[in-house]
Each structure stands twice: as C-alpha cells, then as structure tokens.
N, C-alpha and C positions, 0 to 999 in steps of 0.2 A: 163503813162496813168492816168488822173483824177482817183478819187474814184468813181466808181458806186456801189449801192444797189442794188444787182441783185436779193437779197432773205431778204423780208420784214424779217425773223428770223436771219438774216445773219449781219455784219458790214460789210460797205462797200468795194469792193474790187478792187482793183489795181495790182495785179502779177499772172502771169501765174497758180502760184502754188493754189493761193486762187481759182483761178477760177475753174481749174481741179477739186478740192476738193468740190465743187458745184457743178459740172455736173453729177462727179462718184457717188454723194449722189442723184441726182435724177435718174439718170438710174436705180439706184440700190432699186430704192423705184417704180419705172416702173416696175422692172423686178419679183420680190416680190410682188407686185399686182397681173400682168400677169399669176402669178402660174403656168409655163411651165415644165412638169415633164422631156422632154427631154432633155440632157445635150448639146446636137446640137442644138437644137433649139434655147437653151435660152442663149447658146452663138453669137448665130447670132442674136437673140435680144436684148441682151446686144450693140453688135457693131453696130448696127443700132442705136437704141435708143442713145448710146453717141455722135454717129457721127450727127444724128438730132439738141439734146441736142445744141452741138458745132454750127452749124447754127443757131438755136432760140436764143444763146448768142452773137457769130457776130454781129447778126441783132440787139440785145440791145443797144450793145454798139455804135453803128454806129448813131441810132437813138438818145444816148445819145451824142453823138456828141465825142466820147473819144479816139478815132483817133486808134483804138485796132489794125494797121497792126502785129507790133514787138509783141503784145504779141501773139497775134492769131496763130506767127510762132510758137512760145517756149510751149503754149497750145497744139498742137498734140502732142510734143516729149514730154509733161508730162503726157496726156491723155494713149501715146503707153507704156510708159515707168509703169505708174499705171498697165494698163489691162494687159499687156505682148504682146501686138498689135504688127506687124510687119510695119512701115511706109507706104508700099504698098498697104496692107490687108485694113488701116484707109482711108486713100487717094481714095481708093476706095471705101469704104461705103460713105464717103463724097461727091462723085461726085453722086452714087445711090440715096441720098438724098437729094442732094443741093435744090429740090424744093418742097419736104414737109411740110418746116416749114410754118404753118400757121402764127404763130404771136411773137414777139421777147419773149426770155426767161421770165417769169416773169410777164406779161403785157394780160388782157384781150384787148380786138378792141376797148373798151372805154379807156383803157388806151393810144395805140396808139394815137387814135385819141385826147387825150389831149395832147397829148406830139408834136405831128403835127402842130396845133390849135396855139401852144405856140409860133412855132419857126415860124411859117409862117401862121398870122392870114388872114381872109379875110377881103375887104371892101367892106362892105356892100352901094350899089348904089342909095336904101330907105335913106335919108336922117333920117327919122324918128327911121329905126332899128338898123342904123348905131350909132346912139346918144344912144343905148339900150346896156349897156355890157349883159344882159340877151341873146336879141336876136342875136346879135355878137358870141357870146357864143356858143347857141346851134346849129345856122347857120354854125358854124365852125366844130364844134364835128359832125353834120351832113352829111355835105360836105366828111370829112375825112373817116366818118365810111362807108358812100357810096364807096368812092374809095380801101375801104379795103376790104366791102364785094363781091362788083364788081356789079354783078344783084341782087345780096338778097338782100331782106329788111333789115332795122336796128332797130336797136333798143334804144329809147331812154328813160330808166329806171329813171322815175323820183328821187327817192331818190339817185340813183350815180350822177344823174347830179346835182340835187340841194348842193350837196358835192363839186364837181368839182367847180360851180359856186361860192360858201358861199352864197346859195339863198333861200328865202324860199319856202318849196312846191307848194303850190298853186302859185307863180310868175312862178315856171318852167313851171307849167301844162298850164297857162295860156298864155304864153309866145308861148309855142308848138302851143296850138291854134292860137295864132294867127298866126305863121305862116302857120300853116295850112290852116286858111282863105287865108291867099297872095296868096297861089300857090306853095310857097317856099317848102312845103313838103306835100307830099301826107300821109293818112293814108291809109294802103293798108289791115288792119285788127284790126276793132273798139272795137273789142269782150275784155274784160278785166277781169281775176280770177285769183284769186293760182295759179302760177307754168305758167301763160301763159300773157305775155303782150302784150301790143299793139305793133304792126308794120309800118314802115314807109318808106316811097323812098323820098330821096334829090330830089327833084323838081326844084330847083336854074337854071338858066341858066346865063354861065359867057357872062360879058358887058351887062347884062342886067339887072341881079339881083346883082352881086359880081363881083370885081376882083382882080387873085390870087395876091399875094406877091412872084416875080422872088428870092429875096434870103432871107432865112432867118433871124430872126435878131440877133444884137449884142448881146441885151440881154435878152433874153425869156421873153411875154408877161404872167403876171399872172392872169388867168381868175378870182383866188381866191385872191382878195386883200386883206382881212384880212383871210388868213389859219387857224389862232388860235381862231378863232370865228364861233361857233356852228349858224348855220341860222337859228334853230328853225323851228316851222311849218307856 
C-alpha cells in the first residue's frame, strides 16, 4: 500500500502494524476523555470506539486511493491481538458501527471535499467561471460539501478555503459572492460573528450549470498551484 499521512503528528504510514498503533492511540485518548468510572462500560467503549476508529481509517485510505483491502485484513488480527479482542466480539462491533463514521480518519468535510474536487473536478458550463480556477474551485468544494452534508448547509470558511485555493481573502469572499449572485449558491444564513459563520446550500443544477467528471483523474488536479506560497490578504 502507498504511504498515507493519516496523523499530521505522525510519518506516513504503510503496514498494518503502524496503522493499529494509530487507532489504539486515538481510542485510548477517546476513552480518557470520556472518563467512564465503570470498567464494563469503558470496555465497551473502548471496542466500539476502535471498531469506529477502523472504519474512519478504511474510508481514508480508500479515498486516498491506497487500495488498503490486504492490510485492512491483517489490521483486525493486529487491533484483536493488541486489546485481547476475540475476532467474533471485533467483527461484530464492526458491523454495530459500519454506519457511524461520519468523515474519514483525520479529515474535517472541507478536507473531504478537497480531496473530492481533486480527483473528479467539475466543468463549469459559465464559460466565464469556467476560465476562473477561484470559482472552479469553490464551485467544487461546494458541490462536494453538499453531497457530504446531504440537507445541511455548509460551510465555506473563508480563510480554509483561501488556503486550499493559494487565494487571497477578499478574491475568496468575493468570488462567493458572486456566486451567490448566479444562483449557484444560496446563503441561507447572512449573520456573521465569533464562533458563528455564514451558511450556504449548492444551488448548481447539473447540464445546466456543471457537469460531473464519470472517472477520476490520472493525476490529481491542484487547486493550490503554488502550495509553498502564502496568499497573503
């Protein structure tokens, strides 16, 4: 399997054993949070939480494109073989949770959604936003962050995305707007302070406004063409 960075404090990791060694350090920082004084209890939170864990990391690596079937087998027998797990007892907290996982190990829904964006951009059917990598850009993180949150709004945090892009502030902010004029996105909450941002719904309609990309590509588009260059304000 490729190397994946599953933990920005971590080197990237490739074998079974690394990866075990990452899950059991986050349950075990879950489970020490949770401050569960019963010893039943917090064994069943223990095996839930790894068995979750085990799914948020699937889903990484998948979306990382890293083909994880073979490790993914040799990961339970190192996960049972760590906790003292019986392969039955795992196997079945894993089916218990297979649809928990909200978002891959690692990855807030703006990360998904750039790692999405990358491998399978949209074309934009504007000729004019089409020629914009800005609006290409956040029309994509858009799109994607929609299909992640399903009905909820999203959210599109100017300084993450002007990151994402190498853009600078005021091109994101104004960028949003104008999509917002097209139609392409609704703001569905204008209020702006500390601790609370604005909200949005993808408005896009596909063959009309965009259309998807059936497979993705050979080699992942880069929203951010120069990464080592700060955008400034």
């Amino acid at each position: 399997m490729k190397p994946v960075r599953l933990d920005p404090n971590h080197e990237p990791v490739s074998k079974s054993s690394e990866v075990a060694e990452i899950i059991i350090a986050a349950t075990d920082a879950q489970v020490a949070e949770k401050g569960l004084k019963d010893d039943e209890k917090e064994a069943d939170f223990r095996l839930s939480s790894d068995a979750l864990n085990y799914h948020r990391v699937a889903w990484r690596l998948r979306e990382e494109g890293a083909e994880p079937a073979l490790l993914l087998g040799r990961l339970k027998g190192r996960l049972c073989e760590a906790r003292g797990y019986e392969p039955e007892e795992f196997d079945a907290a894993l089916v218990a949770t297979a649809n928990r996982a909200r978002l891959p190990y690692g990855w807030t829904a703006l990360d998904l959604a750039r790692q999405r964006v990358e491998l399978r951009p949209l074309r934009l059917l504007n000729p004019e936003l089409e020629a914009s990598r800005y609006a290409r850009g956040i029309v994509g993180l858009a799109f994607y962050l929609q299909e992640i949150q399903g009905e909820e709004p999203i959210l599109l945090p100017v300084d993450q995305v002007r990151e994402i892009l190498g853009a600078k502030k005021v091109v994101v902010a104004g960028t949003i707007q104008r999509l917002v004029a097209l139609g392409l996105l609704e703001m569905t909450k204008a209020a702006y302070n500390t601790g609370s941002a604005r909200e949005y719904r993808f408005r896009g309609v596909e063959g009309k406004d965009y259309v998807r990309r059936q497979k993705p590509l050979a080699e992942p588009l880069r929203l951010n063409p120069n990464p080592n260059t700060h955008a400034g304000e």
